[in-house]
C-alpha positions as CSV (number, residue, x, y, z in Angstrom):
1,X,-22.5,6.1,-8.5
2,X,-20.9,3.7,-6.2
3,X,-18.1,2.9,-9.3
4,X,-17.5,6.3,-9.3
5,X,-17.0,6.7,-5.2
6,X,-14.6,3.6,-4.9
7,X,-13.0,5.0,-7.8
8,X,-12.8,8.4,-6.4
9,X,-11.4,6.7,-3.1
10,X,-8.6,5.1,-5.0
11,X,-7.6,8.1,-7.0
12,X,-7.4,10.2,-3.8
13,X,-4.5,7.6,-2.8
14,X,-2.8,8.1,-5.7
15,X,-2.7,11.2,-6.1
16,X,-1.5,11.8,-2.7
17,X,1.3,9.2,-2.9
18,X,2.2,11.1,-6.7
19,X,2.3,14.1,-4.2
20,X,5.5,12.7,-2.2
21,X,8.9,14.0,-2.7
22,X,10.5,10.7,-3.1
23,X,9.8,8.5,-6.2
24,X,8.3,10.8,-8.6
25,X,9.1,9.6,-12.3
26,X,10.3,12.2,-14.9
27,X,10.1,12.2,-18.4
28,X,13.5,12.4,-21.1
29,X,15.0,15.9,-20.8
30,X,16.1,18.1,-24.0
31,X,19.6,18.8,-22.3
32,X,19.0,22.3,-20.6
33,X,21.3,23.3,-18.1
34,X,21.1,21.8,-14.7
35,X,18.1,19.6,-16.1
36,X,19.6,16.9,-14.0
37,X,21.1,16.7,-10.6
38,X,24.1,15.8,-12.7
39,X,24.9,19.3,-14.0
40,X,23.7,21.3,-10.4
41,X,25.9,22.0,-7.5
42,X,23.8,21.5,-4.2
43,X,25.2,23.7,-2.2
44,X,24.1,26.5,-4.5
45,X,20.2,26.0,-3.7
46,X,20.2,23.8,0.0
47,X,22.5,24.7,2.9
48,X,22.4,21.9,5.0
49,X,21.9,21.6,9.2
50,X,22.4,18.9,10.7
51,X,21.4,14.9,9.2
52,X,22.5,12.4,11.5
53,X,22.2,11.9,15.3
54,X,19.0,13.2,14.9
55,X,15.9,11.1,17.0
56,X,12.2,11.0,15.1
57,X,9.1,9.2,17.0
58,X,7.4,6.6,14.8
59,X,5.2,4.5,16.6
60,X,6.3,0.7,15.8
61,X,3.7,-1.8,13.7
62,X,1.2,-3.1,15.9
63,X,0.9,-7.3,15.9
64,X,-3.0,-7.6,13.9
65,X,-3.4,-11.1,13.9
66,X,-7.3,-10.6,12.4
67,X,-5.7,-7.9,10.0
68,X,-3.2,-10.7,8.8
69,X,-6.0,-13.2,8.9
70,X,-8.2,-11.3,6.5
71,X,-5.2,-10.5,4.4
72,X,-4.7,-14.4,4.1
73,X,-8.4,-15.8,3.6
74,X,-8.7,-12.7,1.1
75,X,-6.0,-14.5,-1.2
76,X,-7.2,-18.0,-0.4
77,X,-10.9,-17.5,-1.2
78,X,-9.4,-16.8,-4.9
79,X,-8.1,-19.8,-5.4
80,X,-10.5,-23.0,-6.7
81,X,-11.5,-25.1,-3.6
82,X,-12.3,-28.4,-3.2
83,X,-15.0,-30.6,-0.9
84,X,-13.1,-31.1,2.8
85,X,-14.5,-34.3,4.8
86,X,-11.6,-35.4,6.7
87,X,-11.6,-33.0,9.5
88,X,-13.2,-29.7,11.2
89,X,-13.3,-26.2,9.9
90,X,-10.0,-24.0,10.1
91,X,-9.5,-20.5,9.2
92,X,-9.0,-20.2,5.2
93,X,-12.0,-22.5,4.5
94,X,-15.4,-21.5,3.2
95,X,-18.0,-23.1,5.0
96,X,-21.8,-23.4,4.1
97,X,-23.7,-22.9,7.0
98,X,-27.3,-22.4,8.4
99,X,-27.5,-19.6,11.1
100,X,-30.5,-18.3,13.1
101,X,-29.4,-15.8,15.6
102,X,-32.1,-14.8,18.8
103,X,-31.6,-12.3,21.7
104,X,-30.1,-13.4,24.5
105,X,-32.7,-12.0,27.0
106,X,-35.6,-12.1,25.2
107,X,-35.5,-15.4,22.8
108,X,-36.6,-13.3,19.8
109,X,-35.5,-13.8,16.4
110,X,-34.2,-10.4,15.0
111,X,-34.3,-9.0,11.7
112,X,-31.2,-9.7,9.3
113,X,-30.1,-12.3,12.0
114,X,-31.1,-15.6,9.7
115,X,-29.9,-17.4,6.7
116,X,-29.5,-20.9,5.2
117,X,-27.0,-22.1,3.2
118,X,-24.6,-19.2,3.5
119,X,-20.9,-19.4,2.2
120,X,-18.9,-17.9,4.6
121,X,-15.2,-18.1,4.4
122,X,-13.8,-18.3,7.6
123,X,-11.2,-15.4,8.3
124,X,-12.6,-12.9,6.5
125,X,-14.2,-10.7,9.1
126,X,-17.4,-10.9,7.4
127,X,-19.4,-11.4,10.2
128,X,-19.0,-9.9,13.7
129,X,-16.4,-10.8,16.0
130,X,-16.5,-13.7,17.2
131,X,-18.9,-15.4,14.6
132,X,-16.2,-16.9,12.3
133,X,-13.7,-18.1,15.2
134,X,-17.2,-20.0,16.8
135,X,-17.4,-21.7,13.4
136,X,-13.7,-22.8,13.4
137,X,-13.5,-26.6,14.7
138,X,-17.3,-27.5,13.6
139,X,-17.5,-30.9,12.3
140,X,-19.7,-31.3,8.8
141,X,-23.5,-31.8,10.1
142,X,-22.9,-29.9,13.6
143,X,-25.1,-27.9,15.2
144,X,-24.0,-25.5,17.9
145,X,-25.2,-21.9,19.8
146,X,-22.7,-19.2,19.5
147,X,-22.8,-16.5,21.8
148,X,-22.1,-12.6,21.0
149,X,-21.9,-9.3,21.7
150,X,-22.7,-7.1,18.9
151,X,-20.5,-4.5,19.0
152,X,-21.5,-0.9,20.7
153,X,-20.7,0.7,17.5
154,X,-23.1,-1.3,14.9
155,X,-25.2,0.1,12.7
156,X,-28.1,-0.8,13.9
157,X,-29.6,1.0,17.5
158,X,-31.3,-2.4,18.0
159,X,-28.8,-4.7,18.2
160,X,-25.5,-2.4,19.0
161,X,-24.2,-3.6,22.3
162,X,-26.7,-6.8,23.0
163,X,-26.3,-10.0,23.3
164,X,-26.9,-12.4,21.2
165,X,-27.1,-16.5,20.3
166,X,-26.6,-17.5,17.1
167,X,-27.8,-21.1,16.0
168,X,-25.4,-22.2,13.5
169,X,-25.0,-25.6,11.5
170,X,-22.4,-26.5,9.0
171,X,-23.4,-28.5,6.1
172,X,-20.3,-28.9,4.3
173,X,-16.7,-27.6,3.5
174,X,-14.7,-26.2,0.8
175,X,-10.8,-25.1,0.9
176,X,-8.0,-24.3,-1.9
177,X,-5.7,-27.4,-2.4
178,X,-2.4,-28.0,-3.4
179,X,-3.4,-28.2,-7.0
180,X,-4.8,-24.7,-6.7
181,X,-1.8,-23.4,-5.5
182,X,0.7,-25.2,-7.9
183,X,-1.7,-23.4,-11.0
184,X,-0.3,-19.9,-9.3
185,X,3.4,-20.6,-10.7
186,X,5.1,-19.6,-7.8
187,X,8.7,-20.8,-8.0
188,X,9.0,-22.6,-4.3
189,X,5.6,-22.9,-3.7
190,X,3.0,-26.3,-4.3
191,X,1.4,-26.9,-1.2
192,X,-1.2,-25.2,0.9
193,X,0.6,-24.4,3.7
194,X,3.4,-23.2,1.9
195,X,1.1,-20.7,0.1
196,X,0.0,-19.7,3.5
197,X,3.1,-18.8,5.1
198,X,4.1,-16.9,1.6
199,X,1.4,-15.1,2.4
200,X,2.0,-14.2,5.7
201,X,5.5,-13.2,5.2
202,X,3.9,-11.1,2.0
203,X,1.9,-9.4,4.6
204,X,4.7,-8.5,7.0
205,X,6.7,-7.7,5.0
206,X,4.5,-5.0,3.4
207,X,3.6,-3.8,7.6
208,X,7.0,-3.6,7.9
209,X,7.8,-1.3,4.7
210,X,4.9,1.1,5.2
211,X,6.7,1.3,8.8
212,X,9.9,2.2,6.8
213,X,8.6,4.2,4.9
214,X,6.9,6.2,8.0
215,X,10.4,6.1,9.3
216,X,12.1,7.7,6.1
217,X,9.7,10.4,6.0
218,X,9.8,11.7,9.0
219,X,13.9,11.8,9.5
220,X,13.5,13.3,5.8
221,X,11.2,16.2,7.2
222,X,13.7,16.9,10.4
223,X,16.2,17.3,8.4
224,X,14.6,19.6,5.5
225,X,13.1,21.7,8.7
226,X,16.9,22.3,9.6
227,X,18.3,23.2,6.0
228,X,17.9,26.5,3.9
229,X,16.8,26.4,0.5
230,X,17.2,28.5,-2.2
231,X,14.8,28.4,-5.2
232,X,15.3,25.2,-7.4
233,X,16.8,25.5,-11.0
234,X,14.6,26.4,-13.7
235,X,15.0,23.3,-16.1
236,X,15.0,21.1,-13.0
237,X,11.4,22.2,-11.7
238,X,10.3,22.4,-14.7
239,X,11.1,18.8,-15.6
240,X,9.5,17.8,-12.5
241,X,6.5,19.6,-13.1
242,X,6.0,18.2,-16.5
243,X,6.9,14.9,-14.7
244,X,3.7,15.7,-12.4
245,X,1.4,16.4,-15.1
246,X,2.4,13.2,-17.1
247,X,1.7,10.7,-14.4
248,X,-1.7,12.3,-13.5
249,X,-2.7,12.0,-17.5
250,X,-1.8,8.5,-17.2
251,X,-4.1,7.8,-14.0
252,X,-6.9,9.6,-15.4
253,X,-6.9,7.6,-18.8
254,X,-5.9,4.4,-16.8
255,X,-8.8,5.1,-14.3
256,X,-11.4,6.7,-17.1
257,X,-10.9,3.0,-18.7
258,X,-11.2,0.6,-15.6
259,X,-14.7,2.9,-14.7
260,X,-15.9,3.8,-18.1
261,X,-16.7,7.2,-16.7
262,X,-14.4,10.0,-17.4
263,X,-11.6,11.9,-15.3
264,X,-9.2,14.3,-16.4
265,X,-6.4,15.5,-15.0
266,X,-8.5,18.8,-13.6
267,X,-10.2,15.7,-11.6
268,X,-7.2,14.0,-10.0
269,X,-5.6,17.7,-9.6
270,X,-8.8,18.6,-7.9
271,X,-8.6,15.8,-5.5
272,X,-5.0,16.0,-4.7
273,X,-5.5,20.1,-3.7
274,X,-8.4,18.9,-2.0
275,X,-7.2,16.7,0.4
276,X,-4.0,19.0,0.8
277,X,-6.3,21.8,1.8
278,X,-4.5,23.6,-1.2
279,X,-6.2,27.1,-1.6
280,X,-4.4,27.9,-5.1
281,X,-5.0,27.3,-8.5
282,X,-4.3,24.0,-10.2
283,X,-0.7,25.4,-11.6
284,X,0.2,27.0,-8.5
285,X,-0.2,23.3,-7.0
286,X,1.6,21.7,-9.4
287,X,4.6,23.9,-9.0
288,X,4.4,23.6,-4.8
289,X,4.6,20.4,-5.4
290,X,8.1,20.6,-8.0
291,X,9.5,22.6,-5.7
292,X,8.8,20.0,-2.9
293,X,10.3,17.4,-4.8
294,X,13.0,19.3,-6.0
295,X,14.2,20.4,-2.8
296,X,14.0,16.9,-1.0
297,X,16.3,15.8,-4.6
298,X,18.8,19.1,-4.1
299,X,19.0,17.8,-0.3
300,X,19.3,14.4,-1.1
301,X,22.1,15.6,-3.4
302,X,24.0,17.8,-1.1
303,X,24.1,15.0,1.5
304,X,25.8,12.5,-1.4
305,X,28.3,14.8,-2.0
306,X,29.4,15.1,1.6
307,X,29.3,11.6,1.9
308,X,30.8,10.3,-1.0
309,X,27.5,8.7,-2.0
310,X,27.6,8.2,-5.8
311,X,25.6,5.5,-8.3
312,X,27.9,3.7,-10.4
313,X,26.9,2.3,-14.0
314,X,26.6,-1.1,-12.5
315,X,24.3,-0.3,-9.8
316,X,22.1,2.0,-12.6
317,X,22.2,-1.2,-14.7
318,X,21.5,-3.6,-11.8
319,X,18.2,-1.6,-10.9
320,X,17.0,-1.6,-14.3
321,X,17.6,-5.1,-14.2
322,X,15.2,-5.6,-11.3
323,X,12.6,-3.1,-13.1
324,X,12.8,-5.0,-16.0
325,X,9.0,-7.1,-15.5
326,X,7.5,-3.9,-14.5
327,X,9.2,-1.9,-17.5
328,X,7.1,-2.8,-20.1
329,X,10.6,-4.0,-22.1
330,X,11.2,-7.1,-23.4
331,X,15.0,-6.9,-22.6
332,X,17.7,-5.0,-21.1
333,X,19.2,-3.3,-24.4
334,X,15.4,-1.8,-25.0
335,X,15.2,-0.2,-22.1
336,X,18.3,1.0,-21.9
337,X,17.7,2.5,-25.4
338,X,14.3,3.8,-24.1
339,X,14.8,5.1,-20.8
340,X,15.6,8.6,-19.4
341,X,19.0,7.3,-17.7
342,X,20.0,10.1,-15.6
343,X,16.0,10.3,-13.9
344,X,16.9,6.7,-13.1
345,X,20.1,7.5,-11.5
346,X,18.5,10.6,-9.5
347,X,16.2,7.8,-8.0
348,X,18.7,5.3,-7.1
349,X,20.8,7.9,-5.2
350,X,18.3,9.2,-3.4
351,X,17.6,5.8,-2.1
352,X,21.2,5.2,-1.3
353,X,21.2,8.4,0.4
354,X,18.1,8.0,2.5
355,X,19.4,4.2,3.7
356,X,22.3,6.1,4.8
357,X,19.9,8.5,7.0
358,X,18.3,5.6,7.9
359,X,21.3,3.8,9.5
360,X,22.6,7.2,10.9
361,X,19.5,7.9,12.8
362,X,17.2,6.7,15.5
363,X,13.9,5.8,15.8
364,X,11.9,5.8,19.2
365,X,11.3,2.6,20.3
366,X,12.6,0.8,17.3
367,X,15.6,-0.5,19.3
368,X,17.6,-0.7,16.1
């Protein structure tokens, strides 16, 4: 049952980010008329208001220094460590430790509280706050009280809110070394520290594209709340819906494998219309969706053509050439010869267009 909830938990997410207008795959088309944004004239099915000079609120990334921590000692705690006896505890390391923790008032032992030879890596947010950060700068075969406050929220109505000591000695130290992070392969990176800071800069950099991409949705929703649109071409929705109904096959096969317990695409279509509050059957769904998707595209399209904003077959090429690893192709030439081209295209325009909307827009308190 628990498989079956974390799987559940996971499928919700990707279903919902399968629901978004942008980046939605398609599969080769049969050469219908105005399959592709190629063979439609926007202005036929969008009438545009106004794109640019437009203002949308998205509250900047927050600095998480514990979030970025645990992001970093999640990766590190992976790798093979070796004995540490030069020095104290530091963030990253996994220390054995004894621990008794007492009330602070009383001088009671409480239940749960006690453990010996626990391997705790430091950084994690495994234990309460505080905990780990006391445990940071221990010497091997120190003893020391750390004092804390559970917090008011715990799970437990005994010990939310109180105070506590914890008796805590560390008997020895582990940590990743350099030979660890040299058996990773990354080009650039042999040591420890190096390995730390690519992981730091992984983590921002990810924070900082889920901002973006906060950003890019809602200047995309302005301006689809100040066009008009007509009703999408037939062979375009229709791609897109078959599109839809592909991708969700694939997760529930993918997902039915990795959890040996079996979802179809009623499942995952289920979920999605679910957590969309979608009152509809599953077709109507699907279709709300290709019509989402095609409009954003027809919009998209519109504002290329206004702007000049075209893909050349060098910039189609160079993408693929980045998507190569991730294409399942073992060179350019296959797939080239493989891939639907023109779907490629679609998506590599409407990411030119929407870095055009993103330069020709603001964001509140971005200062950009």
């Amino acid at each position: 049952m628990k498989n079956r909830l974390g799987a559940v938990a996971v499928l919700t997410g990707l279903v919902m980010a399968l629901s978004a207008c942008s980046g939605i795959p398609s599969i080769p088309g049969v050469g219908n008329p105005e399959e592709y944004l190629k063979d439609i004239d926007p202005s036929k099915y969008v009438k545009l208001g106004d794109y640019t000079g437009l203002s949308v609120d998205v509250p900047a990334p927050s600095s998480d220094a514990a979030a970025e921590d645990s992001y970093v000692t999640g990766y590190l705690k992976t790798l093979a460590g070796t004995p540490v006896n030069d020095r104290p505890a530091k963030l990253g390391d996994t220390a054995n430790i004894d621990f008794a923790g007492r009330m602070a008032d009383t001088d009671q032992a409480f239940n749960g509280g006690t453990a010996q030879g626990y391997d705790l890596v430091l950084g994690s947010g495994t234990f309460i706050p505080g905990f780990e950060d006391g445990v940071v700068g221990m010497t091997i075969g120190e003893e020391k009280d750390i004092p804390l406050t559970f917090p008011e929220t715990y799970g437990s109505v005994e010990l939310a809110g109180k105070d506590v000591i914890f008796a805590v000695k560390l008997n020895g130290l582990t940590a990743p070394g350099d030979s660890s992070v040299q058996a990773l392969g990354i080009a650039g990176i042999s040591t420890i520290d190096q390995y730390t800071d690519y992981l730091r800069k992984q983590y921002n950099d990810r924070v900082n594209e889920e901002y973006r991409q906060k950003v890019e949705e809602a200047i995309r929703d302005k301006i689809e709340s100040n066009a008009v649109f007509q009703t999408p071409p037939t062979a375009f929705l229709e791609r897109l819906k078959e599109s839809y109904r592909e991708q969700i096959e694939i997760l529930a096969d993918a997902y039915s494998n990795a959890y040996g317990q079996a979802f179809t695409v009623s499942d995952l279509l289920n979920l999605a219309m679910s957590n969309a509050k979608f009152s509809g059957d599953e077709e109507a769904y699907v279709e709300s969706n290709a019509i989402q998707t095609a409009n954003a595209y027809l919009m998209m399209a519109a504002i290329a053509r206004e702007q000049g904003i075209s893909v050349s077959d060098a910039e189609l090429r160079t993408e693929m050439e980045n998507n190569l690893d991730s294409s399942g192709y073992a060179t350019i030439e296959e797939y080239e010869a493989a891939a639907d081209l023109e779907q490629i295209r679609e998506q590599v325009l409407y990411d030119k267009v929407m870095d055009y909307l993103y330069q020709n827009n603001k964001v509140s308190g971005e200062g950009k």
